[in-house]
C-alpha positions as CSV (number, residue, x, y, z in Angstrom):
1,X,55.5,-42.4,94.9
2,X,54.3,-45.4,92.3
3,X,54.3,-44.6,88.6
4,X,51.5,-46.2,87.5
5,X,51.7,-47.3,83.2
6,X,48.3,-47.9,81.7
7,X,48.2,-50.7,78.7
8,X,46.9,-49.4,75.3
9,X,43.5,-51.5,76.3
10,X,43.0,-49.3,78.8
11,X,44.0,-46.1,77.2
12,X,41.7,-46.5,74.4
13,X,38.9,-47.3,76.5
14,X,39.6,-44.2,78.3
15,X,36.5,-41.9,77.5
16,X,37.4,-39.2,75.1
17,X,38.0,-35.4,76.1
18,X,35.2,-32.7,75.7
19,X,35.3,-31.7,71.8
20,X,37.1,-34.3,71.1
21,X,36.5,-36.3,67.8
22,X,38.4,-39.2,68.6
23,X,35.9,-42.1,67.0
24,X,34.2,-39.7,64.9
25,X,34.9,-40.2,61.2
26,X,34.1,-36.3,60.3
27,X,36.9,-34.8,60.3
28,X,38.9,-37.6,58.8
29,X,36.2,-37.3,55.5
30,X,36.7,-33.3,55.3
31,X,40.3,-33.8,56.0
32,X,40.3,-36.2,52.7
33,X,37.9,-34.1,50.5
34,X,40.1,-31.4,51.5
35,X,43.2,-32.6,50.0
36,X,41.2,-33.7,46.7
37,X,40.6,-30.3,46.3
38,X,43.7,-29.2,46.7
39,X,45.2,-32.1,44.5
40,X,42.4,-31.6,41.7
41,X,43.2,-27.9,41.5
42,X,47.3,-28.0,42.2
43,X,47.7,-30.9,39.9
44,X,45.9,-29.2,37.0
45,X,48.2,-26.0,36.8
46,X,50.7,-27.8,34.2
47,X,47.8,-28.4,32.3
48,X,47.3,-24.7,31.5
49,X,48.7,-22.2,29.6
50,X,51.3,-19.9,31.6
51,X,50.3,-16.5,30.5
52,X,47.1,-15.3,30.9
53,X,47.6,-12.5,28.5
54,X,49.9,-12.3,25.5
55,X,54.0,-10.5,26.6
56,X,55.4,-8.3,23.8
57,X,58.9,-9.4,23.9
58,X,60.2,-6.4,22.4
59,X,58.6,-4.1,25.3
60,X,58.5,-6.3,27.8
61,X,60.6,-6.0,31.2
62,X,62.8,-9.1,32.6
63,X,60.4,-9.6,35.4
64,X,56.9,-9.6,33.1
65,X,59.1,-11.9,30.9
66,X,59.7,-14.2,33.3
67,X,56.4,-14.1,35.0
68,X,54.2,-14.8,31.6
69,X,56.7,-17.8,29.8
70,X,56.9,-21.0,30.4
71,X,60.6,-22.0,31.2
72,X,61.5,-18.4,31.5
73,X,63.2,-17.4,34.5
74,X,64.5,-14.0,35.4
75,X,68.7,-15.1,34.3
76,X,66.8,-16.2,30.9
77,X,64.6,-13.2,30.7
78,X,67.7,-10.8,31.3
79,X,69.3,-12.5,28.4
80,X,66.3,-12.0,26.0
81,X,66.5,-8.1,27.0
82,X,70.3,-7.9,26.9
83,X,70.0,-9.5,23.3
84,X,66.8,-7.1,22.2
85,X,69.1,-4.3,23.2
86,X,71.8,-5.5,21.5
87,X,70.6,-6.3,18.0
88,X,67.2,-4.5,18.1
89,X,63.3,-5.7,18.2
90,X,62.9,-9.2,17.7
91,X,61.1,-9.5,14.0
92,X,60.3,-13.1,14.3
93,X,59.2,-15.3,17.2
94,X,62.2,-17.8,16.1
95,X,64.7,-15.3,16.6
96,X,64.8,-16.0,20.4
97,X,66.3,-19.2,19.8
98,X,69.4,-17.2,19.1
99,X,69.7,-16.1,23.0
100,X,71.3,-18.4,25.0
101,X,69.1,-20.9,27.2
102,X,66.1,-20.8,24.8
103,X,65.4,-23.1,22.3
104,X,62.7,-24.3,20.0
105,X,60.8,-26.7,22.9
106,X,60.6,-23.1,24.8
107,X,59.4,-20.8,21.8
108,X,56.8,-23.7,20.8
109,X,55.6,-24.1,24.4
110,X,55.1,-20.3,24.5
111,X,54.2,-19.5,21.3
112,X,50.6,-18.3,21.9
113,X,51.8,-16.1,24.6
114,X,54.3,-14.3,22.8
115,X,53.7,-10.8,20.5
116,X,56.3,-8.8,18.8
117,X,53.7,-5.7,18.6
């Protein structure tokens, strides 16, 4: 049996399959507007602010901690508890630069979402 090769030429002159959208430029458009979209809306999240709603630090748990602050994660959230437990309520916003990993870029960033009440 002869194996027969077809040049590109001849493949692309091939007529396309039913539903196919080979030559149509359709899906190629919606395809781009498509990723806009999800550029426009994915790009913008470092744009706004973290928390939605304000996190009392001095009630909060690890996990809402490190859920509502920018530059929080759950080891840096732990901390902020294990430190709140060990010397008592926070009385100022500043005093979380005391706990290790968070300094003043991380308190400013976060200031609007923090409440000691």
């Amino acid at each position: 049996m002869k194996t027969q090769f077809l040049s590109l030429a001849q493949v692309r002159s091939l007529p396309a399959p039913f539903g196919s959208r080979r030559n149509d430029a359709f899906p190629r458009t919606l395809r781009a507007c498509v990723m806009g979209l999800m550029v426009m809306c994915f790009g913008a999240l470092p744009m706004t602010s973290f928390a939605e709603t304000p996190v009392n630090i001095n009630l909060a748990t690890a996990e809402s901690l490190a859920e509502a602050l920018e530059g929080v994660g759950l080891a840096k959230a732990t901390r902020i508890i294990e430190y709140r437990e060990a010397y008592g309520p926070f009385e100022q916003i500043e005093e979380l630069a005391s706990v290790q990993g968070i300094g003043q870029a991380t308190i400013d960033k976060n200031r609007d979402a923090i409440r000691l009440q």
